[in-house]
C-alpha positions as CSV (number, residue, x, y, z in Angstrom):
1,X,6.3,46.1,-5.7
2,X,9.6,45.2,-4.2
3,X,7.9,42.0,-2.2
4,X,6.7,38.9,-4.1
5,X,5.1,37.9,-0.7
6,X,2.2,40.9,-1.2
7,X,-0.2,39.5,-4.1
8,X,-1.6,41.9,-6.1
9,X,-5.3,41.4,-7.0
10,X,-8.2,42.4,-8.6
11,X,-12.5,42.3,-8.7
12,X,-12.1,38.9,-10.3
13,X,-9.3,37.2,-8.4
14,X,-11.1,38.4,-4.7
15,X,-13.7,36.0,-3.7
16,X,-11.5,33.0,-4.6
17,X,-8.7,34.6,-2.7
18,X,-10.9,35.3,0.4
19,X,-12.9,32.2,0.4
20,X,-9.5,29.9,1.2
21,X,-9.0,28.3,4.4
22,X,-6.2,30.4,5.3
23,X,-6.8,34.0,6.7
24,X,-6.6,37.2,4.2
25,X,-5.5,40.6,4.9
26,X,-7.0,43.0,2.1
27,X,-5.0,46.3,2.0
28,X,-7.2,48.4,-0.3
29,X,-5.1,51.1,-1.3
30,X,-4.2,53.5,-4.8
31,X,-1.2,55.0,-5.7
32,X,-1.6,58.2,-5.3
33,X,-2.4,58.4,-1.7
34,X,0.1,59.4,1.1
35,X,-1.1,57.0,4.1
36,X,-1.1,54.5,1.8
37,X,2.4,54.8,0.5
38,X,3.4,55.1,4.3
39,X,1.5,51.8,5.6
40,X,3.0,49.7,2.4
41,X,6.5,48.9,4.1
42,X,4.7,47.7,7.0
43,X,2.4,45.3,4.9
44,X,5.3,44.1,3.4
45,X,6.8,43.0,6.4
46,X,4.1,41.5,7.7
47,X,3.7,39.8,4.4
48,X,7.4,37.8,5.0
49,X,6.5,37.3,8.7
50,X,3.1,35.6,8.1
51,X,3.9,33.8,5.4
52,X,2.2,30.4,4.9
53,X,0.0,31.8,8.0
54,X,-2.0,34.5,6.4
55,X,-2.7,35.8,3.0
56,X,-1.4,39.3,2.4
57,X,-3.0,41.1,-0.9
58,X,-3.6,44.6,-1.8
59,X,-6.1,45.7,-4.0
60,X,-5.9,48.9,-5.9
61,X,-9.3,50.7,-5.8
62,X,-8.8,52.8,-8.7
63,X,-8.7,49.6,-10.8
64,X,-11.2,47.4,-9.4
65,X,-14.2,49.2,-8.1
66,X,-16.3,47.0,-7.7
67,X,-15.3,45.4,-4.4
68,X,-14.4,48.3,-2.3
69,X,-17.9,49.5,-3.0
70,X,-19.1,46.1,-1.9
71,X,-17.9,46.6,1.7
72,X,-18.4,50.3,1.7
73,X,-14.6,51.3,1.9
74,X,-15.4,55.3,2.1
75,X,-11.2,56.1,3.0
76,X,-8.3,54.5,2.3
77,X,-5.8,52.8,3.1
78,X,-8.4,50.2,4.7
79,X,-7.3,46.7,5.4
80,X,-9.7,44.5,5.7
81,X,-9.1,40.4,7.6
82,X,-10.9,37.4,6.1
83,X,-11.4,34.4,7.1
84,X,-13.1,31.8,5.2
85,X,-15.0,35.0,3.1
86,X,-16.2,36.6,6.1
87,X,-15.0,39.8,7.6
88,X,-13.6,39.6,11.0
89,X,-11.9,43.2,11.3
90,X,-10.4,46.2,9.8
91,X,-8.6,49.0,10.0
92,X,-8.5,52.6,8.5
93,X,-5.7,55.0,8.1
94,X,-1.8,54.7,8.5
95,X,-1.8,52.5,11.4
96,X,1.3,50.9,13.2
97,X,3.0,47.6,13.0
98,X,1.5,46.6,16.2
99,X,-1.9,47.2,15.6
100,X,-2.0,45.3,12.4
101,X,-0.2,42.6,14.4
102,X,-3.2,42.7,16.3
103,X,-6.2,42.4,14.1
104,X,-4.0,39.5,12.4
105,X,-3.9,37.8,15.6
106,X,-7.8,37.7,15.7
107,X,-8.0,35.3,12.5
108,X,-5.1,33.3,13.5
């Protein structure tokens, strides 16, 4: 991943990384979907713009099972927004900029 701003986690890593005090953005994705490909510039950039605000993170569901069964995530790419381990919104498909813009702004 060209952005060192985008963490990359897994089953193990997630309830520590949604549990912090900071707000999470969860982009559940896999590689070999299309939408997903398309959305992963503009998580990127959100990534740089809300840095230090909000957690950005992407979790590949072909790897980690576990927790995209967990919240029932049926179609991807869904991002998910945490705060303090609890879900406060998401979003499925290829959305714009703006509307991810907007769900951030509802943990913020």
């Amino acid at each position: 991943m060209a952005n060192d701003k985008v963490q990359q986690i897994n089953d193990a890593d997630f309830s520590a990384m949604i549990g912090s005090e900071q707000p999470s953005l969860v982009d559940f994705w896999a590689p070999w979907c299309g939408p997903c490909k398309a959305i992963g510039p503009v998580v990127e950039e959100l990534a740089e713009e809300y840095a230090g605000k909000v957690t950005i993170a992407k979790m590949n569901v072909d790897e980690n099972p576990v927790t995209p069964g967990k919240y029932g995530i049926r179609a991807i790419p869904t991002l998910i927004l945490f705060k303090r381990g609890e879900v406060v919104d998401q979003i499925t498909g290829a959305v714009g900029k703006g509307q991810l813009i907007d769900l951030i702004k509802k943990a913020l």
